[in-house]
N, C-alpha and C positions, 0 to 999 in steps of 0.2 A: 503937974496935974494932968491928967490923964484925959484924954478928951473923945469920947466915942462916937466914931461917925454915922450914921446909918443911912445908907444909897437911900437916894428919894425915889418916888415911885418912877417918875419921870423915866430916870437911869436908869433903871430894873427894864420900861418899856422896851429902852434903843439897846438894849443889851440882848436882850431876847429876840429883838426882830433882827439884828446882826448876825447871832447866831444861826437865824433860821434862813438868811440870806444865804451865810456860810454855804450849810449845808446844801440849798438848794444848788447853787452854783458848782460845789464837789460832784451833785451829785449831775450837774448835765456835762462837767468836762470828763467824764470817767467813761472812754469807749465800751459803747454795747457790745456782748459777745456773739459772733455769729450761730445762727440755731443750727442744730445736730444737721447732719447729711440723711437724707432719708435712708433707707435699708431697703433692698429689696426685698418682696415679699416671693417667698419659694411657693410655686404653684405645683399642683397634684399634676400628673403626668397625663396627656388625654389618651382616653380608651380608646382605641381604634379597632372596630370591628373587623375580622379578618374576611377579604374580600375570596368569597367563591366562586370563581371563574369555572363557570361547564366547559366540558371540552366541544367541541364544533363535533358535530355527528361526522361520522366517517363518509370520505366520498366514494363512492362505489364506481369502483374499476373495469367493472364489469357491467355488463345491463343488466344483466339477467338480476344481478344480487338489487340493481334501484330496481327494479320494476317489483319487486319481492316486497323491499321495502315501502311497497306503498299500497299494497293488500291491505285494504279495510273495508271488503264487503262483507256481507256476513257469510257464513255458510247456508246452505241450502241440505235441511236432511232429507234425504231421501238417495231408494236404492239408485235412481236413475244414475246419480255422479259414480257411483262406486262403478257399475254400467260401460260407462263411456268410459273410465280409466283402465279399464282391461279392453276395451274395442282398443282405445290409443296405443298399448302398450303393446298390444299383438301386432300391431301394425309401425313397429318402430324404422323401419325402414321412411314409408312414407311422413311419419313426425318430423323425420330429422330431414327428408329435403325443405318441409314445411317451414321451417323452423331457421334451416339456411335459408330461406325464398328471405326472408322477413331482413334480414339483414339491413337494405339498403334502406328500409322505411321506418321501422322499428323505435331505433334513436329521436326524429322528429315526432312519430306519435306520442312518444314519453315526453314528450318536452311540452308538448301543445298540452298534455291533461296534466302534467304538475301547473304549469301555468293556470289550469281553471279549478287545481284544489279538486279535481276528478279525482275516485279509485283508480291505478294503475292495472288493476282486471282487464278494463276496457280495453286497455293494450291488446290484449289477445283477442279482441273480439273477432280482425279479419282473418284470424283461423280459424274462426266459425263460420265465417260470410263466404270468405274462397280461398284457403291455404295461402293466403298473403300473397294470391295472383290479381295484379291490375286490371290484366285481359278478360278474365271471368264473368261470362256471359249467363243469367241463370232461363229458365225456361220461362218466367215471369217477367223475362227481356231486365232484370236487375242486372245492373253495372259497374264493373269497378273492385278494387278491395272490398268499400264496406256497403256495396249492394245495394245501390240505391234506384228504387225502379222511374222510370220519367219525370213521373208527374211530379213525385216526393223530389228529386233532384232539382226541377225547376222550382219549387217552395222556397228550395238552398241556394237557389244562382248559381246554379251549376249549369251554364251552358251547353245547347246540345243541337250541332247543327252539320252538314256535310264538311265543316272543315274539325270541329273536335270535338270529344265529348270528353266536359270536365267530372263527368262521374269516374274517371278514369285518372285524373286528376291528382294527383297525390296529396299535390298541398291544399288544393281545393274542395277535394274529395274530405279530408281527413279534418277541415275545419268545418263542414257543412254534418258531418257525423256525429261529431261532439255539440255542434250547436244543437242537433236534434235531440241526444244522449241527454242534454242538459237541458234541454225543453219538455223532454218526458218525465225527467226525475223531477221537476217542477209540480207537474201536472199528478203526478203518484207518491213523491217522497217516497218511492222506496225503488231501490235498484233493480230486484226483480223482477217487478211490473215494470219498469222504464225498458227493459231489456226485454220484455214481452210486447211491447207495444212497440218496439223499434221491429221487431221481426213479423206479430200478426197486427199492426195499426193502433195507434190509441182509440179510436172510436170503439174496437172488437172488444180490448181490454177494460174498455169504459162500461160498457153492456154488460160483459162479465159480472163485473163488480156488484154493477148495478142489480145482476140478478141474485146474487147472492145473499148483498143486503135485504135484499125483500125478503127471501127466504129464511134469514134469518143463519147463514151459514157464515164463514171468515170468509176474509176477502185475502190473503195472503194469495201467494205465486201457487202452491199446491193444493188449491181449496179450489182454485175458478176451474173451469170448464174450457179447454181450448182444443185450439189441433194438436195433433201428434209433433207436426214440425219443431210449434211453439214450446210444449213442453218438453222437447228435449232439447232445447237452443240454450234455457241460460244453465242445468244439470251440464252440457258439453263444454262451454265457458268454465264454468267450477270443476269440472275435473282437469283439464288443461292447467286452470290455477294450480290445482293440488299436485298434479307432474312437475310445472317449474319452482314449485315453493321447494319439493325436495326430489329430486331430480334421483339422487342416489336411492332413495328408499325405493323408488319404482324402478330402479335401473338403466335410467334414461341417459344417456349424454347426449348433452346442449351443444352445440357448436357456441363456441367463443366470442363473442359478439362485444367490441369495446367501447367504453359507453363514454362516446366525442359521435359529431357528427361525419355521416356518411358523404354526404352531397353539398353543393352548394350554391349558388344561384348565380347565373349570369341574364344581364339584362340583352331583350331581345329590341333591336333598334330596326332593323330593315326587312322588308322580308325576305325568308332564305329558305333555299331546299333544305329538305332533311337530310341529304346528300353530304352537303357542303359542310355543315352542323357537324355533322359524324367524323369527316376528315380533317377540319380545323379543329376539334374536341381531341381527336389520334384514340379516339375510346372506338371499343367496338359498339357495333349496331345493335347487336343483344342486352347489352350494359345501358345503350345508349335507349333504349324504346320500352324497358325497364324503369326509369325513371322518369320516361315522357313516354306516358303510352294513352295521354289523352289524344296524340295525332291521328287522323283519319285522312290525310292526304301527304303526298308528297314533298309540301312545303309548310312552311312554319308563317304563318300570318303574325306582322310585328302587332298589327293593329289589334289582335284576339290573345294574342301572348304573349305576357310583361315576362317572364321569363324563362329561362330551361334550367332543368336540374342536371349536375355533369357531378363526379367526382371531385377533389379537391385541386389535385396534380391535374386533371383535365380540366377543370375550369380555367386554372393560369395558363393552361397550354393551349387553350380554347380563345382567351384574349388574346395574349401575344401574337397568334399566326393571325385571329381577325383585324391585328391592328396591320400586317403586314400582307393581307389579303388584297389585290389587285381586281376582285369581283371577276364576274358578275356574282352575284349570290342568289339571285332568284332566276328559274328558269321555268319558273310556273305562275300565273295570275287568274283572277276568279272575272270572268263573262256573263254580264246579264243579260238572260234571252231578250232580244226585243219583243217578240212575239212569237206565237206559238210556234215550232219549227221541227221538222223530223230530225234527227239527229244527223241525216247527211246532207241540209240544207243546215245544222249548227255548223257542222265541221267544213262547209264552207266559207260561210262566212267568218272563221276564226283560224282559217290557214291550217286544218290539222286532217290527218288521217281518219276518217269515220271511225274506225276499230279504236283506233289508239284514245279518242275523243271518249268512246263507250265505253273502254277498259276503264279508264282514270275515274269516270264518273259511276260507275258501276248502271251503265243504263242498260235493260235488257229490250230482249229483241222487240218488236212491231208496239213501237208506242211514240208519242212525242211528247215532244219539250214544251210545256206551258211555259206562255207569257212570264215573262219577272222571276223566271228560274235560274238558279245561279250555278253557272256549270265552271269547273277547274281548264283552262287552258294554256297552250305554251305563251307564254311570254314574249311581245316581241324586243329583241334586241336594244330596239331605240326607246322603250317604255326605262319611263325613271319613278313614275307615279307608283307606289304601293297601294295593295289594296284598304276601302278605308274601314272605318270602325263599325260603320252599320251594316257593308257586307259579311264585315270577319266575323261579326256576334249575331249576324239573325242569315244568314246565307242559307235557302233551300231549294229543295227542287222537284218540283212537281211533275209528274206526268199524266201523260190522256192515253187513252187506246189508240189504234191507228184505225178502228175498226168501231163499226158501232154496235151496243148490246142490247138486244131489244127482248122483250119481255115477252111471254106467249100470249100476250095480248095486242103484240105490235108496237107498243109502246118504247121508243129508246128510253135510256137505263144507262147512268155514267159508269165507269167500270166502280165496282166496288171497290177499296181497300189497292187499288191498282200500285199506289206508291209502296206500300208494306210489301207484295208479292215483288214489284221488282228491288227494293231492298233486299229480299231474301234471295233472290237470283232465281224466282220459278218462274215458269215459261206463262205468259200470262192467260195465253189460251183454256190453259188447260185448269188456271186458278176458277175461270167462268166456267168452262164446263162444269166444274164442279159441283156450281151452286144450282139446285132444284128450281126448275123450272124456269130456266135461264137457256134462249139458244144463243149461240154466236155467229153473227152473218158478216162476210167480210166485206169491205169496200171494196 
């Protein structure tokens, strides 16, 4: 007999939760597989803009070619330039010593007006002022390359006394020019008028202007009203311009001129003749008073001048022998009158020769020496004291008549202008006669 079992529910339970035990345990001893390796991801290549390097402007080898390159004033029409470039050109002789004069300055003018973002024109101005001569004396008593008459140079701190005048100045000169140059073109914004007011005064040019606007006309360089001088000062600048701009089309040749500097500066420590300067330098006297031609005496005052200008081979040749210079170096010193004195009552008491005392100070005949006058003397031997800083920058010297001037009224009368007349070397007598209604009675 056959007997059929049938699992109880029970059984069927633990049957199925074994199974699923089973399984769960298969399934936690079965190692996990590690996940994929990442891939790298290929990146697009970066654009790189290609870099445009300018090339550096060319350095000019020459001066003549920077100064060229740095024309940016405007033209000026008019026949006047056309004018002055045929006076220039007939007269090439004189251009080209001009021309050579400028050599030793030239280089430092260019460097002081690129330094202030000036027109390189201006360079050529002291061919218009005095052919690039330092010495140049105008009838206006203007002084110097860029002509600067008294009053204007003391504006600029330009010193001007019996031992120098820095309107003669080079470096002084040439910084007190541009400060002006750049104080006009301030004042006018246009180069023109700045260059019209450097030669007839900004106040003239101011009035100009002024009258013009009223009138109702332009105020441009060719529209005012001026002197003859004025109007052909900045026409002569711009033809000058348009000879060095192209030298070949007018047929001009430039002397060569290399564009490094000419000079260089040595400091002044003691004071020293101009003597000694020249022979410890080994430069000539011509070369040498060319580049310091602000001196008005025989010696070099350490205290009034920071320092001299020499060549470059002279400058080093100029240290070296003053470091091996045994002195003396000065053989001249500045005397302040005590009190008023004839000049052979100075040269007494200063141990000197009357003539030789007159010569050096340029004093003319029958006058004396006012009080707190500052006369040049020899030096004595055993002085070690240099002269100081308030003689070297304000030293003058005054004189009186010997004689008194009395008016046709009886009245005495100081000598007029007596310091101008013996500046100039005229005989003073004859300065009084001159004047109407003037006698002259002697002591």
């Amino acid at each position: 007999m056959t007997i059929a079992l049938r699992p109880s529910p029970s059984w069927l339970r633990f049957l199925s939760l074994s199974v699923v035990v089973a399984l769960v345990t298969g399934c936690a001893s079965v190692q996990q597989a590690a996940p994929p390796e990442p891939q790298p991801v290929a990146l697009p290549e970066p654009v790189v803009a290609p870099v445009v390097v300018e090339a550096p402007a060319p350095v000019a080898v020459d001066l003549w070619e920077r100064i060229r390159q740095g024309f940016v004033m405007p033209e000026l029409q008019a026949p006047l330039v056309a004018q002055h470039e045929k006076a220039y050109i007939r007269s090439r002789d004189a251009l080209a010593r001009m021309t050579a004069r400028s050599e030793p300055y030239l280089f430092h003018i260019v460097e002081e007006i690129e330094k202030r973002g000036m027109p390189t024109e201006l360079a050529l101005l002291p061919f218009v002022e005095s052919a690039f001569n330092p010495q140049a004396v105008s009838v206006a008593k203007a002084a110097g390359m860029w002509q600067f008459i008294p009053s204007t140079g003391r504006s600029f701190d330009l010193k001007q006394n019996i031992f120098r005048d820095d309107r003669r100045n080079v470096l002084a000169s040439t910084r007190a020019a541009l400060d002006y140059l750049s104080q006009l073109h301030g004042m006018f914004d246009d180069w023109h008028l700045a260059l019209a007011a450097y030669n007839w005064g900004e106040g003239s040019v101011r009035r100009a202007i002024n009258a013009n606007r009223k009138a109702g006309r332009p105020t441009d360089f060719m529209s005012l009203r001026m002197p003859r001088e004025t109007r052909n000062y900045v026409p002569k600048l711009l033809a000058l311009k348009n000879i060095i701009n192209q030298p070949d089309t007018y047929q001009v040749a430039l002397p060569a001129i290399a564009n490094h500097p000419f000079f260089d500066t040595v400091p002044v420590e003691r004071d020293m003749d101009v003597d000694v300067a020249i022979r410890l330098a080994e430069v000539s006297e011509d070369l040498f008073r060319r580049l310091n031609p602000q001196m008005n005496k025989p010696v070099i005052l350490a205290a009034g001048t920071e320092h001299l200008l020499l060549p470059f081979d002279n400058a080093e040749r100029f240290r070296a022998n003053l470091a091996n210079h045994p002195g003396p170096w000065a053989s001249w010193t500045a005397w302040v009158a005590p009190s008023t004195l004839t000049p052979a009552q100075a040269a007494e008491l200063v141990n000197m020769d009357e003539t030789a005392l007159r010569e050096v100070n340029r004093i003319p005949a029958r006058v004396k020496i006012k009080e707190g006058s500052t006369l040049l003397v020899v030096r004595a031997h055993d002085q070690q004291a240099d002269v100081s800083a308030h003689v070297a920058d304000s030293g003058t010297m005054a004189l009186s008549p010997e004689y008194a001037v009395r008016t046709a009224k009886g009245k005495r009368k100081a000598g007029v202008r007596l310091a101008s007349a013996a500046h100039r070397g005229k005989p003073v007598r004859a300065t009084a006669r001159a004047r109407a209604g003037v006698k002259v009675a002697m002591r």
